[in-house]
C-alpha atoms as a printed R data frame, in Angstrom:
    type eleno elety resid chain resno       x       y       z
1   ATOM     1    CA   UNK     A     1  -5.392  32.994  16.850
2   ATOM     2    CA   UNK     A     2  -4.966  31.306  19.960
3   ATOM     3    CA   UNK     A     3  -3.932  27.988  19.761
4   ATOM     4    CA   UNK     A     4  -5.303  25.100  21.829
5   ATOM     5    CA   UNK     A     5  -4.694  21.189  21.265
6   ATOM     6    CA   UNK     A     6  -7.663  19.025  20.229
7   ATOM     7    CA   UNK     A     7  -9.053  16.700  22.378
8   ATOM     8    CA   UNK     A     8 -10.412  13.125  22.789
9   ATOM     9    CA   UNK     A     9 -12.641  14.501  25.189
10  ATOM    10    CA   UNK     A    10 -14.850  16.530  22.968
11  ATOM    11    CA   UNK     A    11 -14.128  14.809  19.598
12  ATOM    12    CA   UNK     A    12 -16.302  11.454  19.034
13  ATOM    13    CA   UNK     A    13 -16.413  11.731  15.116
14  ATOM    14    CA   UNK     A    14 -13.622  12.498  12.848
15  ATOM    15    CA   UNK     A    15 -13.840  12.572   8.680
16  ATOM    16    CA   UNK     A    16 -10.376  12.674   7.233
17  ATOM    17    CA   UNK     A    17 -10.676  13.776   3.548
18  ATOM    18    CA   UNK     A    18  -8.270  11.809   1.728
19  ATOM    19    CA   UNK     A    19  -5.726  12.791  -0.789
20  ATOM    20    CA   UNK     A    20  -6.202  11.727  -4.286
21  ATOM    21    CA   UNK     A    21  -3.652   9.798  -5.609
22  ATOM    22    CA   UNK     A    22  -2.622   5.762  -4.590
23  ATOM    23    CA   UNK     A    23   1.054   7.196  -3.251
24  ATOM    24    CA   UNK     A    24   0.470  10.213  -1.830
25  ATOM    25    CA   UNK     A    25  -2.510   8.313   0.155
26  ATOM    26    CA   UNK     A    26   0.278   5.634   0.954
27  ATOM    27    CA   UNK     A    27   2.021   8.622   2.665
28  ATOM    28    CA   UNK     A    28  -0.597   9.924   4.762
29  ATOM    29    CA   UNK     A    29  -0.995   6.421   6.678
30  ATOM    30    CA   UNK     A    30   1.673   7.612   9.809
31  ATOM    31    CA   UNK     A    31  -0.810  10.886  10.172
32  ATOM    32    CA   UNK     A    32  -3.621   8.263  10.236
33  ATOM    33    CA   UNK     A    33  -2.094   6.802  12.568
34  ATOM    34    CA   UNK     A    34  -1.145  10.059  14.372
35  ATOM    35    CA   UNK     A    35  -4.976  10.673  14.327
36  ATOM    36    CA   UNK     A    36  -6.144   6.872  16.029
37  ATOM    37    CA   UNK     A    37  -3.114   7.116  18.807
38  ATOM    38    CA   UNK     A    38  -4.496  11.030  19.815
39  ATOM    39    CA   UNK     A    39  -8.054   9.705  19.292
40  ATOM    40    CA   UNK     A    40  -8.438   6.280  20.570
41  ATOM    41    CA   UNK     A    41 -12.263   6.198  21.291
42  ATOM    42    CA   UNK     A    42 -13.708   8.155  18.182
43  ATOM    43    CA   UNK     A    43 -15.282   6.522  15.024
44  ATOM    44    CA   UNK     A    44 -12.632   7.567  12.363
45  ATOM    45    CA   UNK     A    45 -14.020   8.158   8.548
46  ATOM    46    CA   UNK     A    46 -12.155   8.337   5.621
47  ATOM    47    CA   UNK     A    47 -13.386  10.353   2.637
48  ATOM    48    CA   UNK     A    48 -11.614   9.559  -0.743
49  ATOM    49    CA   UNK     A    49 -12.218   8.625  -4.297
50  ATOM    50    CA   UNK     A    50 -12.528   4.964  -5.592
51  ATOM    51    CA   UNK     A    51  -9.654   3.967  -5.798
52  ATOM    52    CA   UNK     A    52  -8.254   5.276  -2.548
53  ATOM    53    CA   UNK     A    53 -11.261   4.265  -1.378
54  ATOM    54    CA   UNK     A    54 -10.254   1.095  -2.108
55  ATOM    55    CA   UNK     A    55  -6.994   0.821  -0.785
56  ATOM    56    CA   UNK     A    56  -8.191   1.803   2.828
57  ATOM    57    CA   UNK     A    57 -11.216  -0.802   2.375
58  ATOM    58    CA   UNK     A    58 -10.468  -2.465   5.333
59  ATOM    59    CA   UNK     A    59  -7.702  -0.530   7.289
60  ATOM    60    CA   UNK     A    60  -6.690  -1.047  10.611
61  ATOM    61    CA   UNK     A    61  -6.884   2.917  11.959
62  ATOM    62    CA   UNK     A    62  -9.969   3.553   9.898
63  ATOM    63    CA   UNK     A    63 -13.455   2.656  11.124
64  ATOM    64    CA   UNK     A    64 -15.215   3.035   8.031
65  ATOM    65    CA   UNK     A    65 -14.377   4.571   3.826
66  ATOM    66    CA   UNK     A    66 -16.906   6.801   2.275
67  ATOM    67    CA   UNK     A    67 -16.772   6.771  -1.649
68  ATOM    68    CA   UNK     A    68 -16.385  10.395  -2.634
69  ATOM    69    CA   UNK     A    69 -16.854  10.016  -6.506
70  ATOM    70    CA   UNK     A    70 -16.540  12.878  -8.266
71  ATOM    71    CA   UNK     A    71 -16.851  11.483 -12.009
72  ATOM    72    CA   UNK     A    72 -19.810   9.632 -11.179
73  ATOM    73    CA   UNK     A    73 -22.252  10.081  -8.878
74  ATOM    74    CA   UNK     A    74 -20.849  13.041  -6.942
75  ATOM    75    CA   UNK     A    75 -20.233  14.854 -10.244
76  ATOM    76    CA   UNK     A    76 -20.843  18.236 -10.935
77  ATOM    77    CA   UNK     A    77 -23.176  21.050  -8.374
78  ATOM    78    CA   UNK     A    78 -25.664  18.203  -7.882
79  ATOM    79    CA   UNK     A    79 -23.357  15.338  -6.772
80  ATOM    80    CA   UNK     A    80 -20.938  18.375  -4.813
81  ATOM    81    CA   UNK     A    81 -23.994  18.978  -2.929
82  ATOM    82    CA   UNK     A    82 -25.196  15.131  -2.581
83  ATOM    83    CA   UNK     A    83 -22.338  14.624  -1.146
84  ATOM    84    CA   UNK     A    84 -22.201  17.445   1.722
85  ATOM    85    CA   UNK     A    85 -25.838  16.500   2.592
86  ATOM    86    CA   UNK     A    86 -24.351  12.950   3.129
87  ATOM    87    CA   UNK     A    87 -21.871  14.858   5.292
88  ATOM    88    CA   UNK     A    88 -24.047  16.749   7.579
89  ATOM    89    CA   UNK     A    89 -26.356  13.807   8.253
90  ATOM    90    CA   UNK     A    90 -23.556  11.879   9.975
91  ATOM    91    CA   UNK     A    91 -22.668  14.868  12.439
92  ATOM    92    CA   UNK     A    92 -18.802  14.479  12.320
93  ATOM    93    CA   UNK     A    93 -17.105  16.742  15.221
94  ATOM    94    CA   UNK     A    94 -13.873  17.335  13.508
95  ATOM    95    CA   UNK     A    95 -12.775  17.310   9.462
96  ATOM    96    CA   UNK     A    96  -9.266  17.003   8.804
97  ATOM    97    CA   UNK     A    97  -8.264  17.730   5.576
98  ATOM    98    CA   UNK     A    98  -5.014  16.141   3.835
99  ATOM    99    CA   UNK     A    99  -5.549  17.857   0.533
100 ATOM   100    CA   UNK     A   100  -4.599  21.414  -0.271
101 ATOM   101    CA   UNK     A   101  -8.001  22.123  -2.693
102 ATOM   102    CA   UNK     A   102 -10.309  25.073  -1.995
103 ATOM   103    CA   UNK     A   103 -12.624  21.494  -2.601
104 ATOM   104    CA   UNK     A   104 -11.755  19.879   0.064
105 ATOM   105    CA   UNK     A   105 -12.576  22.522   2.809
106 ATOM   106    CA   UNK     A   106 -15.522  23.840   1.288
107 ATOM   107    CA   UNK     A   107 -18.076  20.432   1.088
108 ATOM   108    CA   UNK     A   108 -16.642  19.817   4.473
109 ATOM   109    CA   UNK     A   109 -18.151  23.574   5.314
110 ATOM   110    CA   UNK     A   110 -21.422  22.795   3.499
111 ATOM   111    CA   UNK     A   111 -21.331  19.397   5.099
112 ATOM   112    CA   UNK     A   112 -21.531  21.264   8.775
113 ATOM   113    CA   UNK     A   113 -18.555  20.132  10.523
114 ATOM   114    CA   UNK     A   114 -18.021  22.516  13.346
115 ATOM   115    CA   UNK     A   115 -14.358  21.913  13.107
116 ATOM   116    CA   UNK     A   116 -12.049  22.113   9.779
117 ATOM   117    CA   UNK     A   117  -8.216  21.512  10.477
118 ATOM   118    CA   UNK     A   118  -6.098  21.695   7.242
119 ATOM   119    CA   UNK     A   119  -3.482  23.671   5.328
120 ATOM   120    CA   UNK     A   120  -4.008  26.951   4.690
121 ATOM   121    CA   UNK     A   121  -4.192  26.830   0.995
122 ATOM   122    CA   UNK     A   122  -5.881  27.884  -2.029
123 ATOM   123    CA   UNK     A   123  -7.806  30.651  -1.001
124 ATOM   124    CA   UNK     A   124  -9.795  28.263   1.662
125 ATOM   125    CA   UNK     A   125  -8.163  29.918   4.615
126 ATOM   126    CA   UNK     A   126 -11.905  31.310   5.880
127 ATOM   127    CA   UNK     A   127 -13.520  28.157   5.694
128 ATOM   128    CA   UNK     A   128 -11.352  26.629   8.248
129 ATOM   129    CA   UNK     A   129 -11.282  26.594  12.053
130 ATOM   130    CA   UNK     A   130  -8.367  25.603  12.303
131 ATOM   131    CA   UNK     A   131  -6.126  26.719   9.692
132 ATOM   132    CA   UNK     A   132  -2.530  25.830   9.607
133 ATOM   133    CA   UNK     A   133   0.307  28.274   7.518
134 ATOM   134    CA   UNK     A   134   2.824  26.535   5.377
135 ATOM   135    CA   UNK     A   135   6.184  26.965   5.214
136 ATOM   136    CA   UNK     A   136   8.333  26.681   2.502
137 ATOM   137    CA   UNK     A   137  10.836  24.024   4.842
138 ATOM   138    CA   UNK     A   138   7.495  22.049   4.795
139 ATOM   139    CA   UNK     A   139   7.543  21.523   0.888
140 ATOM   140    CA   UNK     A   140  11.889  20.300   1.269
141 ATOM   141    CA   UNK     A   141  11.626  17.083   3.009
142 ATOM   142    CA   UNK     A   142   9.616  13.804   3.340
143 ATOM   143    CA   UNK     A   143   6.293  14.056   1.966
144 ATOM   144    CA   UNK     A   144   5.032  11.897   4.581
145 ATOM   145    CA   UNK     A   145   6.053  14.760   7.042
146 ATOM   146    CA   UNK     A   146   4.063  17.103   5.191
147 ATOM   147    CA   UNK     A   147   0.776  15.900   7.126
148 ATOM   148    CA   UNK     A   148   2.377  15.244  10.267
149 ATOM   149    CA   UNK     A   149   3.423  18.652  10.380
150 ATOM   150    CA   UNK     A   150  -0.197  19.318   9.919
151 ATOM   151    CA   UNK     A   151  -1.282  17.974  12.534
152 ATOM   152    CA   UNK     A   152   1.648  18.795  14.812
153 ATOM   153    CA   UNK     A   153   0.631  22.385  14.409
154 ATOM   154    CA   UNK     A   154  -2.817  21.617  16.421
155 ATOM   155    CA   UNK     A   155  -1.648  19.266  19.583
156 ATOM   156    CA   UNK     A   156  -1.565  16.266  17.705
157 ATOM   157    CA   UNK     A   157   1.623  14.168  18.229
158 ATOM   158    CA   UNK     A   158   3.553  11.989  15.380
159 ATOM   159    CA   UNK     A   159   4.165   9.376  16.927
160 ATOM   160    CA   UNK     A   160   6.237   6.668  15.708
161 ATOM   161    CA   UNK     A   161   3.664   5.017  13.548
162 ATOM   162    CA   UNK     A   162   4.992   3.538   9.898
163 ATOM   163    CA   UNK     A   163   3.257   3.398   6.631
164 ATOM   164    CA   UNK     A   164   0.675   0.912   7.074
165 ATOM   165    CA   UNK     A   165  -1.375  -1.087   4.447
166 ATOM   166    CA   UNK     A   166  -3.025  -4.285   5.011
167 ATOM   167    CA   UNK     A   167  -4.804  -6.908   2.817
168 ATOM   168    CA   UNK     A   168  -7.074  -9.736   3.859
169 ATOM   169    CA   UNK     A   169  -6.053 -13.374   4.350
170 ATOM   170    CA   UNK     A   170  -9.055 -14.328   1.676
171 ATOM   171    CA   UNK     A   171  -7.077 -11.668  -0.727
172 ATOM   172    CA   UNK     A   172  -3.968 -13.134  -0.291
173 ATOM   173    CA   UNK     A   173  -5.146 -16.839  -0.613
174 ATOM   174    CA   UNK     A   174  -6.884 -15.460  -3.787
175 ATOM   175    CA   UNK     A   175  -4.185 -13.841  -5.117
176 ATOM   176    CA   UNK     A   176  -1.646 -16.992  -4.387
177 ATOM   177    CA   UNK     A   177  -4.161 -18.676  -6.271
178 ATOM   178    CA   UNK     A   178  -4.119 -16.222  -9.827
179 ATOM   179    CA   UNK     A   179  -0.614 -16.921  -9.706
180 ATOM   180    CA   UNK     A   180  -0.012 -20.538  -9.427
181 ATOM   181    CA   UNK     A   181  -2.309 -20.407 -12.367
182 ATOM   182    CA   UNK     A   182   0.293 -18.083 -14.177
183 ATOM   183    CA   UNK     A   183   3.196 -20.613 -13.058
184 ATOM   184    CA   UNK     A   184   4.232 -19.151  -9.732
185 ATOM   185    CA   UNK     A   185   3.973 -21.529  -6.623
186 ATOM   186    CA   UNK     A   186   4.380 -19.894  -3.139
187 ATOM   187    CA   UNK     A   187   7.999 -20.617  -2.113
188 ATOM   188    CA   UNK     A   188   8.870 -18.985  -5.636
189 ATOM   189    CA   UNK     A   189  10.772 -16.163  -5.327
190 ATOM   190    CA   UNK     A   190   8.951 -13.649  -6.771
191 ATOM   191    CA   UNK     A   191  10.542 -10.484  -8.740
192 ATOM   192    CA   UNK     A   192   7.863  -7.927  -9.378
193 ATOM   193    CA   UNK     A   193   8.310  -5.598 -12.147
194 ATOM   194    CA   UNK     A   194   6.002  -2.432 -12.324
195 ATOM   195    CA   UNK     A   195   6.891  -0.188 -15.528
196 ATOM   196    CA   UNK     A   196   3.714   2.584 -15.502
197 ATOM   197    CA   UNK     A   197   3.616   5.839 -13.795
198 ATOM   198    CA   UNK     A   198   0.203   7.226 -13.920
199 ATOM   199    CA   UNK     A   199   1.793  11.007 -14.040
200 ATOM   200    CA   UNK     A   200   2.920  10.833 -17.449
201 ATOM   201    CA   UNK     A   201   5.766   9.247 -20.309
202 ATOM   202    CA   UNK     A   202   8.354  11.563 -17.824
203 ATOM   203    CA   UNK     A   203   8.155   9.393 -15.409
204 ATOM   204    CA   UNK     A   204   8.333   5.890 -16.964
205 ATOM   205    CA   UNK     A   205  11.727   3.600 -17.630
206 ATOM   206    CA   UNK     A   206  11.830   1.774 -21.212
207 ATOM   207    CA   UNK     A   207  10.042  -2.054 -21.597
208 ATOM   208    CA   UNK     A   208  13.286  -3.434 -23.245
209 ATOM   209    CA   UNK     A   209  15.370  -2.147 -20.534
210 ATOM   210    CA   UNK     A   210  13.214  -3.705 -17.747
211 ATOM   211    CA   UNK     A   211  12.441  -6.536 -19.612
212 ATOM   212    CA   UNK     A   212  16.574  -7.543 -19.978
213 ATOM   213    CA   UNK     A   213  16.325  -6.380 -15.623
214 ATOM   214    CA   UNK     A   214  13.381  -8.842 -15.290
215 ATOM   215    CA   UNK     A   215  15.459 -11.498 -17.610
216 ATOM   216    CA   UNK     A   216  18.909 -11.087 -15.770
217 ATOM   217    CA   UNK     A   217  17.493 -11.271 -12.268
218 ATOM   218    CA   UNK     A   218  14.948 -14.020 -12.465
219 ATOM   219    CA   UNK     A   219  18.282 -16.389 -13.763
220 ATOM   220    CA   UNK     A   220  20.642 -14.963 -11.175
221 ATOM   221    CA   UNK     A   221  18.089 -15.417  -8.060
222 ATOM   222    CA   UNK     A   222  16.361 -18.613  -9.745
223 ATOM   223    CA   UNK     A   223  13.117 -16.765  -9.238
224 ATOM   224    CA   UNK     A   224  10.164 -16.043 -11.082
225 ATOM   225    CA   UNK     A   225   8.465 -12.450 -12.806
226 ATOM   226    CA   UNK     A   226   5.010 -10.790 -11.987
227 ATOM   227    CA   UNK     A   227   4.354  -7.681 -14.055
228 ATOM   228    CA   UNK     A   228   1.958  -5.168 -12.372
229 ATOM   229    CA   UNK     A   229   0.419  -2.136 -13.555
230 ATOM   230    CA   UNK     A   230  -3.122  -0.870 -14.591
231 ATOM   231    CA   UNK     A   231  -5.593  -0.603 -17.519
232 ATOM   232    CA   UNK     A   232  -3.392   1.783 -19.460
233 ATOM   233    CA   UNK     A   233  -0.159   0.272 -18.900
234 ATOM   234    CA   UNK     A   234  -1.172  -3.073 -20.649
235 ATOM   235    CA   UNK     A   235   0.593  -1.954 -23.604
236 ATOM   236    CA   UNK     A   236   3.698  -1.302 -21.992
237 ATOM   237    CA   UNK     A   237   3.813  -4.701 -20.032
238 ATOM   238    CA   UNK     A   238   2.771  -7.013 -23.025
239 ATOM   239    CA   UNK     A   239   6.124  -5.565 -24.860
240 ATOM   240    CA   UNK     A   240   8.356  -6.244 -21.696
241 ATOM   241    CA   UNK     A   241   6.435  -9.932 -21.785
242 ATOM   242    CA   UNK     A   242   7.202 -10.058 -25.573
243 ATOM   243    CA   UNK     A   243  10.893  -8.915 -25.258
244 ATOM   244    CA   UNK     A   244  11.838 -11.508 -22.040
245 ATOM   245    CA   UNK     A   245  13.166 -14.993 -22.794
246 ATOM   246    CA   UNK     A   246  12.267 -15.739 -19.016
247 ATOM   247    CA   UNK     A   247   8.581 -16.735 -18.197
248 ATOM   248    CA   UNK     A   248   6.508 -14.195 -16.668
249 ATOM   249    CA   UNK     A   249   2.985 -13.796 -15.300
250 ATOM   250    CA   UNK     A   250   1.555 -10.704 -16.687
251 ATOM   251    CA   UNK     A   251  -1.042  -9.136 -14.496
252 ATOM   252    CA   UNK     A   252  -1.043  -5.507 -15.690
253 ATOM   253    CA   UNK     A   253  -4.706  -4.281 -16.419
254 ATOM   254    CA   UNK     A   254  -6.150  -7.307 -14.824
255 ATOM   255    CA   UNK     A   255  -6.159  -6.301 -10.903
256 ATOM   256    CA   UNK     A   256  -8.340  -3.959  -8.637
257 ATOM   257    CA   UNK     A   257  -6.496  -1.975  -6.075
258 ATOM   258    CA   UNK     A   258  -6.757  -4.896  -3.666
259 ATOM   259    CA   UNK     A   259  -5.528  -7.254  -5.825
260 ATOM   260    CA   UNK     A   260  -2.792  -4.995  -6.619
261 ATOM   261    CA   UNK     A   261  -1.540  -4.881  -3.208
262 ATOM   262    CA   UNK     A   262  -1.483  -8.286  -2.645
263 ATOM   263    CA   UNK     A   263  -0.059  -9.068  -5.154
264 ATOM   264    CA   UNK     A   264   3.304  -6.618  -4.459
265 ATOM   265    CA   UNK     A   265   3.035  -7.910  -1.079
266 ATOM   266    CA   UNK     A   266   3.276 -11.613  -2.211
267 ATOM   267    CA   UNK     A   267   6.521  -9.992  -4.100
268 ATOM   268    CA   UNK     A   268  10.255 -10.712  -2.568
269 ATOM   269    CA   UNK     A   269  11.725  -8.096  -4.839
270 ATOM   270    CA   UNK     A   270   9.871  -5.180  -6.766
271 ATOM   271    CA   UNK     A   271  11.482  -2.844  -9.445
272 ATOM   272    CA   UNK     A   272   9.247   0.397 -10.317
273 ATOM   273    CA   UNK     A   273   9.045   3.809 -11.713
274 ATOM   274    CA   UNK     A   274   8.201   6.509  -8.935
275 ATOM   275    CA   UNK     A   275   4.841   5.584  -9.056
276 ATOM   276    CA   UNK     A   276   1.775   4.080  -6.417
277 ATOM   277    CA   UNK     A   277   2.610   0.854  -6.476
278 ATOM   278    CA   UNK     A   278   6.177   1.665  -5.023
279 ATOM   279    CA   UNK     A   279   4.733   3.039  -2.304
280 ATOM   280    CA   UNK     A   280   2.489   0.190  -1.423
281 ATOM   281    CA   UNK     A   281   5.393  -1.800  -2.035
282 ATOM   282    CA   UNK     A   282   7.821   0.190   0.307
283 ATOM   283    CA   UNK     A   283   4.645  -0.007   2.831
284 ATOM   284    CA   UNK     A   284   4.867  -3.350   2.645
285 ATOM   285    CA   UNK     A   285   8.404  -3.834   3.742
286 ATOM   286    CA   UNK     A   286   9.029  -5.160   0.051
287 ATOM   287    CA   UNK     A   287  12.588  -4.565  -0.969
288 ATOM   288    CA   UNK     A   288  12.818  -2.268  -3.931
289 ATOM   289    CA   UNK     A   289  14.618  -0.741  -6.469
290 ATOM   290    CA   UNK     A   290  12.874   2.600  -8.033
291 ATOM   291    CA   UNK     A   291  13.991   4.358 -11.013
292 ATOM   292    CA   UNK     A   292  13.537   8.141 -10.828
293 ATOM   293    CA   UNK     A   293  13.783  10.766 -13.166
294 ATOM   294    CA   UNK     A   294  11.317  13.781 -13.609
295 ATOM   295    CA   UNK     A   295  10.355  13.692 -10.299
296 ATOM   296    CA   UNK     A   296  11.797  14.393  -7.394
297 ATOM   297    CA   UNK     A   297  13.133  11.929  -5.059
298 ATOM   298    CA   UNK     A   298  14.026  13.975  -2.073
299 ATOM   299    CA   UNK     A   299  10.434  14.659  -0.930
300 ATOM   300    CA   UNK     A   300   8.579  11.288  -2.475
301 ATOM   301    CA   UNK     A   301  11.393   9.002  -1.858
302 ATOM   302    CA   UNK     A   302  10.044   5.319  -0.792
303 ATOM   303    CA   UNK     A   303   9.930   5.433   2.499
304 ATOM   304    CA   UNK     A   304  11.544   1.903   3.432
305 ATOM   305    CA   UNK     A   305  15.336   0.880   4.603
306 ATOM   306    CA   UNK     A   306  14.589  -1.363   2.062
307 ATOM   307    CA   UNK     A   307  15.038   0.655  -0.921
308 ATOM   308    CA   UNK     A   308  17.399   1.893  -3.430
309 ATOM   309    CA   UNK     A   309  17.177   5.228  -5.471
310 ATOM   310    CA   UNK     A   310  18.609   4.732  -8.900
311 ATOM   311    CA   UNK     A   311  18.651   7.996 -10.945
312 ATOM   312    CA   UNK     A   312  20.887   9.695 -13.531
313 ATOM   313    CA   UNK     A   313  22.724  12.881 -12.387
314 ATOM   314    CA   UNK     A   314  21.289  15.715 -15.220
315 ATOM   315    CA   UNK     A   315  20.671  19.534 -14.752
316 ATOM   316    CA   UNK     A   316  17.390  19.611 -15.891
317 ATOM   317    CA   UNK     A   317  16.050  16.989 -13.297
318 ATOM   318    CA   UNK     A   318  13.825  17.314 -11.158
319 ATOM   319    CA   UNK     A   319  11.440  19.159 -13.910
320 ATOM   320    CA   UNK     A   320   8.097  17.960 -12.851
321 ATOM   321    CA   UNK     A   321   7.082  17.649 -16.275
322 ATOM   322    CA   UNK     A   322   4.319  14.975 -17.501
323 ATOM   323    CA   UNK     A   323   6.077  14.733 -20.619
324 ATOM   324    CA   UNK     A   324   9.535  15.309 -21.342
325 ATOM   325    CA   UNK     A   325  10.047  18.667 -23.699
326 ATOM   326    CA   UNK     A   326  13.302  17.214 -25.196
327 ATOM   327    CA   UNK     A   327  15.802  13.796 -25.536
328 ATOM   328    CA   UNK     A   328  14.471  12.192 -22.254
329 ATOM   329    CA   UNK     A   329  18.345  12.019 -20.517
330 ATOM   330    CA   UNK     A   330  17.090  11.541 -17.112
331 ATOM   331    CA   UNK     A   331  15.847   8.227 -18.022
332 ATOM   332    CA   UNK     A   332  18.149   7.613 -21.075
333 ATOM   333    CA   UNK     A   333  21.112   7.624 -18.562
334 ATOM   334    CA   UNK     A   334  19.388   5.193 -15.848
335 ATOM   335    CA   UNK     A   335  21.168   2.216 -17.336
336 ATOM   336    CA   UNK     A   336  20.300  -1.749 -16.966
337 ATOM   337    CA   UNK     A   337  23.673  -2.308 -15.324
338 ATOM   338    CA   UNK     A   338  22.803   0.564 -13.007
339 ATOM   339    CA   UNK     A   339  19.577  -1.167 -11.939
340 ATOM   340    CA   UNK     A   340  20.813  -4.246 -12.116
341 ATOM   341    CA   UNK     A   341  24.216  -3.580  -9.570
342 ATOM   342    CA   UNK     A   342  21.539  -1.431  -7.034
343 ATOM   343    CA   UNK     A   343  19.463  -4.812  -6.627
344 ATOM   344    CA   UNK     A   344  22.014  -6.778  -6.137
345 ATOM   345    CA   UNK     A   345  23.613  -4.474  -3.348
346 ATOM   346    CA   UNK     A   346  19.925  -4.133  -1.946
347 ATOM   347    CA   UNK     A   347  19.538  -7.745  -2.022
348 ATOM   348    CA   UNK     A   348  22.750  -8.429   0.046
349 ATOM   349    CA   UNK     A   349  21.758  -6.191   2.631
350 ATOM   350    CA   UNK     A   350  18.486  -7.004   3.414
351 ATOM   351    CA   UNK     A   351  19.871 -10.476   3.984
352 ATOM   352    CA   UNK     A   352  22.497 -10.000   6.206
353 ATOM   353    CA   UNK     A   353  20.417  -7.451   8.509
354 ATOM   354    CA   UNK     A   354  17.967 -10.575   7.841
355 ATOM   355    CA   UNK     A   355  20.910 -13.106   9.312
356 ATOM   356    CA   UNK     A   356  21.378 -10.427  12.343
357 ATOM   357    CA   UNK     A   357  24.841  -9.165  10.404
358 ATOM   358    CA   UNK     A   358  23.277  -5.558  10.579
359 ATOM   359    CA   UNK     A   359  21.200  -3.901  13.064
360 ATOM   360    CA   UNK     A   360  17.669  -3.110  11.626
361 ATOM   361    CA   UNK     A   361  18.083   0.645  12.821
């Protein structure tokens, strides 16, 4: 097939189907941004489930978010074709499609968008226009590069656009507000700790170790702890509240996705598991320390100067697993010390490239 670049000129309306998850949306933000620089003038939609609906409700590269909820009212043949008549009455020009699902490229075909761009994955490869092979040097490095790539392929250019989130000034006066009620006033200095990982156990640190984290580095910065997380993680953060002899402000189970984010962007520090919210965090420009284990951190790394890696050397890791099979070493070795000594380090640097000791790049 003969390849020739998109253009402004004949593309008014663009739907970018969104990937599914909080992080790997996080990632896709410098290909959105890819997509406004090439596209200036056209009305950009974004296509995603709730909650990354959510996140991108408001964005600055995205003109408008349509819900694509496939549990509820989207669900099953009905809602699959609901939501491709929704699709064809707004006449988009162009579909891009982030994800790699048969899904994705097939409502945008029912939908009647004249042009599909995406991956070609799956099985889909006839419903797109503009299909793109995959290489396996695409699935080595940044994540983030995955979809740039994707574009690249078809004339559109990288740019040098970062991850990019962005909350409201109401959201962040609200959530200043929430936690001055939980004891935290705004010059605080505010250590974030975030102990879920949606994935699965593989992925998640133990309370009592970041609880003794939380302890030891809200006495040696004076500051004060926020624990974040969602509606099945408020287990796991009332026994890190129970364990610490520091005060805390637990928030886990209690915030939407917009709260969430400004929340971690009200945070000075932030420790995670490989999870969303270090993503948002890392978008942020929040400096972070994030614990890895089962996954791996070459390709989903936080993508932030500010950030430290700490992860235990073991054969069996990276597994990918959602549980782990057998004693859990990836995460038994990832010590408090260890976590402890890479904030500390992190710390120091961000303030001396803060006091102009260090250039920022």
């Amino acid at each position: 097939m003969k390849r020739t670049p998109l253009t402004a000129a004949e593309t008014g309306s663009i739907l970018i189907r969104a990937t599914n998850w909080l992080g790997d949306a996080v990632m896709t933000t410098p290909a959105i941004g890819a997509v406004r620089e090439a596209f200036p003038a056209a009305r950009i939609t974004l296509l995603a489930p709730p909650l990354v609906a959510e996140m991108f409700s408001p964005h600055p590269w995205v003109d408008e978010v349509l819900v694509y909820d496939r549990k509820g009212r989207h669900r099953g043949i009905r809602g699959y074709l609901l939501m491709a008549g929704e699709l064809r009455q707004r006449r988009f020009d162009l579909a891009i499609l982030l994800p790699n699902s048969l899904n994705a490229a097939l409502v945008t075909w029912l939908g009647g968008i004249p042009r599909r761009l995406g991956y070609a994955t799956d099985g889909r490869g006839l419903l797109l226009t503009h299909p793109v092979p995959r290489s396996e040097r695409l699935l080595t490095g940044h994540q983030s590069g995955y979809y740039l790539a994707l574009l690249a392929y078809w004339g559109i250019a990288p740019g040098e656009h970062p991850q990019l989130l962005a909350t409201t000034p109401a959201e962040d006066a609200a959530m200043a507000g929430r936690l001055s009620q939980g004891g935290i006033a705004p010059g605080d200095f505010l250590i974030g700790i975030n102990p879920g990982a949606t994935y699965g156990s593989a992925k998640r640190w133990y309370p009592d170790r970041f609880a003794r984290v939380a302890d030891d580095l809200a006495r040696r910065w004076q500051g004060k702890v926020v624990i974040t997380g969602g509606p099945d993680e408020r287990g796991i953060a009332e026994e890190i509240a129970g364990l610490m002899t520091m005060p805390c402000c637990n928030l886990a189970g209690s915030t939407g996705v917009r709260e969430l984010m400004a929340v971690i962007r009200r945070c000075d520090f932030f420790v995670t598991n490989d999870s969303g919210p270090m993503h948002i965090a890392a978008a942020f420009g929040v400096p972070l320390v994030a614990i890895f284990g089962s996954t791996d951190h070459s390709t989903t790394f936080p993508l932030s100067r500010k950030a430290a890696i700490v992860r235990a050397q073991v054969d069996c890791a990276p597994c990918m697993k959602r549980e782990c099979p057998t004693d859990h070493r990836c995460m038994t070795g990832v010590t408090v010390d260890d976590v402890i000594a890479a904030a500390e380090r992190l710390k120091m640097s961000c303030e001396e490239r803060s006091a102009g000791q260090e250039p920022d790049s």
